[in-house]
N, C-alpha and C positions, 0 to 999 in steps of 0.2 A: 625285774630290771636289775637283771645281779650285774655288778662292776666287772667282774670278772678278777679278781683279785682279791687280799686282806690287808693289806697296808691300806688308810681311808686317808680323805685328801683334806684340809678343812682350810678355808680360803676367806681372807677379811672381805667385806663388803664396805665401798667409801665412792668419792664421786664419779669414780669409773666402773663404776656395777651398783647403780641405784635403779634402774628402769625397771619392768618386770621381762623385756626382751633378756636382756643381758644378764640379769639374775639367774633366768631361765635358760638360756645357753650355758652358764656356770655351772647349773646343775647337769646339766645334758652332759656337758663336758669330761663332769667325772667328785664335783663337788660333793660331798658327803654331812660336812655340819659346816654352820655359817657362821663368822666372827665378827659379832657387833661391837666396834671398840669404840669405848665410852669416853677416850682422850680426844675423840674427834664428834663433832658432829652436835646435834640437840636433838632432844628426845623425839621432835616431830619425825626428825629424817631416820631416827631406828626403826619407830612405831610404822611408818610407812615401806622399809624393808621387809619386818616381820611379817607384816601383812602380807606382801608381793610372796614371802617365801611359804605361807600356809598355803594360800592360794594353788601355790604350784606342789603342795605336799596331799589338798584335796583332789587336784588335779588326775596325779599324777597315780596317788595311793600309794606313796611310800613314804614312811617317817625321813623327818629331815631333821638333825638336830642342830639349834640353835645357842649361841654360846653369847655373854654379854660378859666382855672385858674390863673390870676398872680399874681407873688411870690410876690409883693408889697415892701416897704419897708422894708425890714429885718435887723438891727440891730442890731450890732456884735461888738465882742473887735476884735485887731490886734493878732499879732504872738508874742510868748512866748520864751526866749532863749534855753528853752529844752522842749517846746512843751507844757508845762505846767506848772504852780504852786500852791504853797499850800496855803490857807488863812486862817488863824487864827480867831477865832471868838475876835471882840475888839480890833484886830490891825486897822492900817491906810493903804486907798491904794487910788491910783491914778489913775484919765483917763485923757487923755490927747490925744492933738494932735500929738506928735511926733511919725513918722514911725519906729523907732529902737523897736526891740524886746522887751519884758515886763519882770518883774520876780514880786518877793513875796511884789512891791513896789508898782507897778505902770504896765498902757498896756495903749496903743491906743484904743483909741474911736474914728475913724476917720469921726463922724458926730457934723458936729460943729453947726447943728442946735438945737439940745439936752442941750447943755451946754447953749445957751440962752433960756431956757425952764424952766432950773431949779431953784429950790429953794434949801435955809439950809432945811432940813427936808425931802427932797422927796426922796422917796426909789426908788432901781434900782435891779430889780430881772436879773439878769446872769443865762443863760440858764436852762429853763424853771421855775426857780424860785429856783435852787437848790442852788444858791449862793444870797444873801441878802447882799445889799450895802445901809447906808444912807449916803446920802449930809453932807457936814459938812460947808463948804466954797465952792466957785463954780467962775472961772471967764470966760472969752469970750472962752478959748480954753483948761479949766482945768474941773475939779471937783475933791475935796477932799472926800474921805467917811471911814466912820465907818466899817468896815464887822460886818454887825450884824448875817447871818451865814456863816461861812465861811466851807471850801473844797475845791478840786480839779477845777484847771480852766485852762481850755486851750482851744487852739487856734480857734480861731474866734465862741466861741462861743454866741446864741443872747444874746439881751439886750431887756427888757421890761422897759417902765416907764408906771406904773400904776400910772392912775389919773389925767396927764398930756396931754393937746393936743398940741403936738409935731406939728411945724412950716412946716410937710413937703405931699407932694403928695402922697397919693396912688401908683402913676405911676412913679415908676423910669424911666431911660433910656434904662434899659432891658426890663420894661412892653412896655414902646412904641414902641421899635423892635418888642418886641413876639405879641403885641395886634394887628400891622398892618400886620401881618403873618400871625396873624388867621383870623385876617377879610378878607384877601385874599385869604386865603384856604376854605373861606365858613363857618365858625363855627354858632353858633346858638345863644350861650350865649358868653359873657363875663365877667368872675367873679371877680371883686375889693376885694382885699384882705386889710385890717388896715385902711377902710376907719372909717373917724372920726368926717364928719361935711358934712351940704349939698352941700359945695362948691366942695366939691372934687367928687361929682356925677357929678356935672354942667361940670366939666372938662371933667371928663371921655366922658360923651355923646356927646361932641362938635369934640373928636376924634373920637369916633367911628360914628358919624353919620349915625344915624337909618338902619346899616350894619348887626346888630346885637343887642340882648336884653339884659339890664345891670342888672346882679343880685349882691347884695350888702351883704357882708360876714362882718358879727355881730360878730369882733375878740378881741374888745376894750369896754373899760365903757364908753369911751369918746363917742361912736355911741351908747353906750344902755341908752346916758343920751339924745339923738335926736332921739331916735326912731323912734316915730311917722314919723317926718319930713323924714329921710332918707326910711322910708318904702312907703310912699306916693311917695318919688321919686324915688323910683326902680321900675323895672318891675318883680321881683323875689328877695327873703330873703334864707341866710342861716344862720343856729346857727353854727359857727366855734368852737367849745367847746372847743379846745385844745389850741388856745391863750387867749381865753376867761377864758379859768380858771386858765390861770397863773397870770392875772391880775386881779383879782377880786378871796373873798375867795369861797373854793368849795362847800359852801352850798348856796353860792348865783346864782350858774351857772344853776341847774335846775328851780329855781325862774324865771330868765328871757330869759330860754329855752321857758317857756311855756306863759312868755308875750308876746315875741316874734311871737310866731307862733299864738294865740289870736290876734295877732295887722295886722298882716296878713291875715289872715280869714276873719278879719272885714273890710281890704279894697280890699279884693280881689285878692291879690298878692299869688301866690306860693309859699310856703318857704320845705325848705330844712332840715333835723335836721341830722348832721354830726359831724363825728372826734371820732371814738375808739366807733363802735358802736360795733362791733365783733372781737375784737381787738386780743383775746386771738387765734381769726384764722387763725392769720398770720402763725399761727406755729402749728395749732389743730385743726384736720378735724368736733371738733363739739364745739360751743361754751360755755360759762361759763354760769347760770339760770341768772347771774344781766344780761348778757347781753341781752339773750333773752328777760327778762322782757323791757331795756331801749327800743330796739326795739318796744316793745307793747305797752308801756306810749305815745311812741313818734305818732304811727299810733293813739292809745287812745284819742289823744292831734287835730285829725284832720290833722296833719303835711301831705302838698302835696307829700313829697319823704321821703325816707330816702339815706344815704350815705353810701359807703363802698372804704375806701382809701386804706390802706397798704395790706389792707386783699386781694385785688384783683390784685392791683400794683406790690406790691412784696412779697406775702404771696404764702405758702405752697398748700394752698386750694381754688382756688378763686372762682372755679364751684360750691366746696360747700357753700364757704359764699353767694353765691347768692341767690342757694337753700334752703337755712336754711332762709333767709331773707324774701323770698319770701311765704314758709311755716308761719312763724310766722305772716306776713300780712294778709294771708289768713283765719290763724285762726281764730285773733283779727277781723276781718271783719264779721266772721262769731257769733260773738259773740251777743246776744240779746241789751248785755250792751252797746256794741260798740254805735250801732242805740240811746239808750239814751241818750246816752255822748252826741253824735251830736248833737242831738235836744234840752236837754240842755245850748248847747253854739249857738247856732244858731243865726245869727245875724240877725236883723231888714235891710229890703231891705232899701235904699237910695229913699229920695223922686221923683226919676223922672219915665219915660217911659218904658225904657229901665229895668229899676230894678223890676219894677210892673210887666211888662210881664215875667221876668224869674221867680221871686216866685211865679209868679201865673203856669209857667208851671211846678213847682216843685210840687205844690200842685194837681194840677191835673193828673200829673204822680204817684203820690200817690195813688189818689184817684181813679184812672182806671187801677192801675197795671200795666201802660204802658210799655214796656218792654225795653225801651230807649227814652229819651228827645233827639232829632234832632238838634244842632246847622248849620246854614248856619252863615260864618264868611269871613270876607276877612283879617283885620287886627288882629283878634284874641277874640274884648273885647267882642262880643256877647256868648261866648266858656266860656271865664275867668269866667264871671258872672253865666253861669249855674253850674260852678263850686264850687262858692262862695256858692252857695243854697247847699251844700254836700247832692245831692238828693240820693235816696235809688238805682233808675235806674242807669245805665250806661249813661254818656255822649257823642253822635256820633257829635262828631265835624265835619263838612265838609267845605273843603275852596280850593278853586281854587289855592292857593299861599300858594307854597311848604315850602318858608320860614317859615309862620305863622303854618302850620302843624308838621312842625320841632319843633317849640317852644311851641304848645300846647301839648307835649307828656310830660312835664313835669307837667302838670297841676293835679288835683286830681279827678278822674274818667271820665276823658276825652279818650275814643277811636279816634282816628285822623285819616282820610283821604281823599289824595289829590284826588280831583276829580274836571271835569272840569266847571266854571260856570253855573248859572242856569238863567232864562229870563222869565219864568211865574211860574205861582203857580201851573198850572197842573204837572212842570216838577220838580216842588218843590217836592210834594207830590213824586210821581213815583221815583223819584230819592233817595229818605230818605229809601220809602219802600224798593229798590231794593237792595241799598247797608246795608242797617239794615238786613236784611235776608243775604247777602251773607257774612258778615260779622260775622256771629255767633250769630249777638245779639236780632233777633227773627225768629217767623216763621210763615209761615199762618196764619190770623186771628188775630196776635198779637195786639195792638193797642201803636201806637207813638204818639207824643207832638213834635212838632217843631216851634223851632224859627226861626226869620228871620228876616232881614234888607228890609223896601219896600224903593227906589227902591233899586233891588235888587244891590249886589255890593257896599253898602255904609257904611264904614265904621263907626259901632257904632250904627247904626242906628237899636236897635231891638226892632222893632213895630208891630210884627206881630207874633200870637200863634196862630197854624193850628193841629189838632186832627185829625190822620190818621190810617188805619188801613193797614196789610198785605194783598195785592191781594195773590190770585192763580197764577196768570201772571203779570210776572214782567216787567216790561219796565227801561230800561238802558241808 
């Protein structure tokens, strides 16, 4: 069931794709991994998704990878005496620690790690940036500010500090309930939402240990000023564009959209580019040209996924944002230009073994039409790295460990499946042949490129490029 493409789709599931019909059309569609965001919903309505979506991965017999989202730190004011108030552009107003209701004076800020963060001068955007607050005075349980714009504010809406890195975890006390729920329902990814520094990687992984794969969501300047660093220690990147542009201004978000996913590329990592890619389809069976076009920049850009949130969660059309997503991948791939972009940005392989053997089987799949590069994987990084080469071929990843085939469906022209280990080279070959043929992605005569770990089963270890062609008779 190859998609016919390597740009991969990953789509939220919320009250408009909970059924197992509609799940199931999703995946028909062209869905690839699935987004359980843990800002919405209770654990009954994930656990009853995941099911619906194994279901259709026994079904179906193709890894589907599953992704569980947390809500992170979110940062809010308290409650208002009539739900709401108005603010004056140039008046004075207040946050504060006290739990009694707010009005046109003062509200609750019940995070007191914030007020030790701040300075006279630092601004505080009130949800999504539509109310502007600066610092004026600030002490252990207050802050004074200016509204520099003011409007409509009510209850518990967030709080941004741009520029500031904020004293606190990633993982509140609701990410550590929902994160040991999903690690025990089986998820695949786990997504860090507002992380801000490498230490807050280091935590994450010490809880989830090696349960699941940590992808790290780019919502803050504070992570786009550690990039580097926080990309080297994830195992997957998202661009979160929708807290990312309330904190940073909107002509700086496509700038480090596309370092981003360049700094990824270059070590290998997967990343994701998301938040209002078809946004106008929550409500409209066809989308707006910007957005088709952001879509195309972003496959354009090499990006391993794209995202689709409210369009699929709780939007009007979700079959078709998938479809339309899906069409526009296909096209941009089918594009002459596409092929130059890549090779254009194409990064220099890493000095070691391992690296030499995949570019060199990129180049050789070039150069013989090969009709798929073969990965043999156990932990994934022999897959990752065919990946990183964005060869023209299809990548047939194959791995004994269902987990690792769950997690390479996100990768970037990676076809994934779980089949059982192998023990000589004769069964290397025969086995690459027979499942590349039943798989779609050649036929007779064809000729493959495969890698592999000697001995076989070891993880990392890819030292070995085998050149094979399609028998007549297949052995399995």
């Amino acid at each position: 069931m190859h998609r016919g493409r390597h740009a991969k789709i990953v789509a939220t599931l919320g009250p408009a794709s909970s059924s197992p019909e509609v799940i199931r059309a999703l995946f028909d569609k062209g869905v690839d991994v699935f987004r359980l965001n843990f800002s919405h919903g209770d654990h009954a309505d994930h656990a009853n998704r995941l099911k619906i979506i194994r279901d259709i991965e026994r079904e179906t017999r193709r890894p589907i990878g599953v992704m569980a989202d947390m809500q992170g730190p979110k940062l809010r004011v308290g409650t208002f005496t009539n739900d709401a108030a108005m603010l004056e552009d140039g008046q004075s107003f207040r946050l504060d620690m006290e739990a009694t209701p707010g009005d046109s004076s003062r509200v609750q800020l019940p995070h007191k790690e914030i007020f030790a963060a701040l300075e006279v001068g630092t601004d505080l955007l009130v949800d999504d940036g539509k109310i502007r607050l600066r610092v004026t005075a600030h002490g252990a349980e207050f802050a004074d500010c200016e509204v520099i714009a003011g409007g409509r504010i009510s209850n518990r809406k967030g709080v941004n500090v741009p520029g500031v890195v904020l004293p606190l975890s990633p993982l509140t006390e609701k990410d550590r309930r929902d994160m040991q729920f999903a690690l025990d329902q089986g998820v695949d990814w786990i997504a860090l939402s507002f992380v801000q520094r490498p230490e807050d990687l280091a935590e994450a992984r010490r809880l989830i240990g090696g349960r699941a794969a940590v992808l790290t969501k780019f919502e803050k300047p504070a992570a786009i000023s550690r990039l580097r660093d926080l990309v080297e220690l994830s195992d997957a990147c998202m661009v979160a564009r929708g807290d990312l542009g309330v904190e940073m201004p909107p002509e700086e978000v496509p700038v480090q959209q596309k370092r981003l996913v360049r700094t990824c590329r270059e070590l290998g990592k997967p990343v994701i580019v998301a938040t209002q890619m078809l946004e106008s389809m929550i409500h409209s069976p066809a989308p707006t040209r910007a957005e088709a076009q952001d879509v195309a920049s972003a496959v354009y850009d090499g990006a391993d996924a794209v995202m689709l949130s409210a369009e699929t969660a709780a939007g009007e059309y979700p079959l078709e944002a998938v479809a339309i997503m899906d069409r526009i991948i296909k096209r941009v791939e089918a594009d002459p230009v596409f092929r130059q972009v890549l090779e254009a940005q194409h990064e220099r392989p890493e000095p070691t073994a391992a690296d030499a053997i995949t570019a060199a089987a990129r180049t050789v799949a070039e150069t013989i039409k090969a009709a798929a590069i073969v990965t043999y994987t156990t932990s994934g990084s022999t897959t990752y790295r065919a990946s990183r080469e964005r060869p023209i071929a299809p990548v047939l990843g194959l791995t004994s460990n269902i987990r690792t085939a769950r997690r390479l469906v996100l990768a970037w022209g990676v076809h994934t499946v779980h089949t059982a280990d192998i023990d000589s080279f004769q069964q290397m070959v025969e086995k690459a042949a027979g499942i590349a043929r039943a798989e779609g992605l050649a036929k007779e005569g064809d000729a493959l490129v495969i890698t592999a770990g000697v001995p076989f089963g070891t993880p990392g270890a890819t030292n070995v490029l085998r050149l094979a062609w399609v028998p007549r008779a297949l052995v399995f």
